[in-house]
N, C-alpha and C positions, 0 to 999 in steps of 0.2 A: 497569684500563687503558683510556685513550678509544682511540676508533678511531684507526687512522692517516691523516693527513690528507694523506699524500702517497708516494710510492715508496719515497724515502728512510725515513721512518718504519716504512711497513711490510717493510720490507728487515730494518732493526735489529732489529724485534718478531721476524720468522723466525728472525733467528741466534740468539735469546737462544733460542726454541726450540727451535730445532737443539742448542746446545746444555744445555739442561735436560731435554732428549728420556730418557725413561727408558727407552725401546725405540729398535730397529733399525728399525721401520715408523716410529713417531713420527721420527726421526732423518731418514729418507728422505724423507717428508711436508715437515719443514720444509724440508729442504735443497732440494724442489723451487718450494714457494711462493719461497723467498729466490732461488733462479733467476732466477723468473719477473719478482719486484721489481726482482732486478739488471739485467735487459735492458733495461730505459727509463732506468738510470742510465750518470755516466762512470765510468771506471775509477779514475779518483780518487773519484768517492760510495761506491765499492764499497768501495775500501780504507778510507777512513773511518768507515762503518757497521761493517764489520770489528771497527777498532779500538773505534769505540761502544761495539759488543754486549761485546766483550770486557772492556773495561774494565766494563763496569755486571757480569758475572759472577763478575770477581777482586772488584769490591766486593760483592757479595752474598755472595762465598765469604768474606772475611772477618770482614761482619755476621755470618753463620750460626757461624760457629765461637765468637764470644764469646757467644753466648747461653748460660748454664750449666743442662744438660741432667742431672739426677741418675739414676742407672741405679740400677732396684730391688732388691733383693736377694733 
């Protein structure tokens, strides 16, 4: 992933974090960088990234599920 070249970007990069956070520290970490991105935004950028991060995670959660994964015996 390139850096983010702007609030808005690195706002989306937190929440995708937030949520793919495999912990409750990772979880609270992103959720405070995503804070921090959100306060130079408006509250329409906010809600938009929202929608961004989320959408790009329902599609990843659907990539992942068609991958055929064989369990060993």
């Amino acid at each position: 992933m390139d850096k983010p070249a702007n609030n808005y970007e690195a706002l989306v990069a937190a929440l995708r974090l937030a949520i793919s956070a495999e912990s409750d520290d990772q979880f609270e970490r992103a959720v405070a960088l995503a804070e921090d991105f959100a306060a130079g935004l408006t509250e329409i950028e906010v809600a938009r990234a929202k929608a961004e991060a989320g959408e790009q995670a329902l599609a990843f959660k659907s990539a992942i599920s068609r991958i055929p994964i064989q369990k060993e015996s």
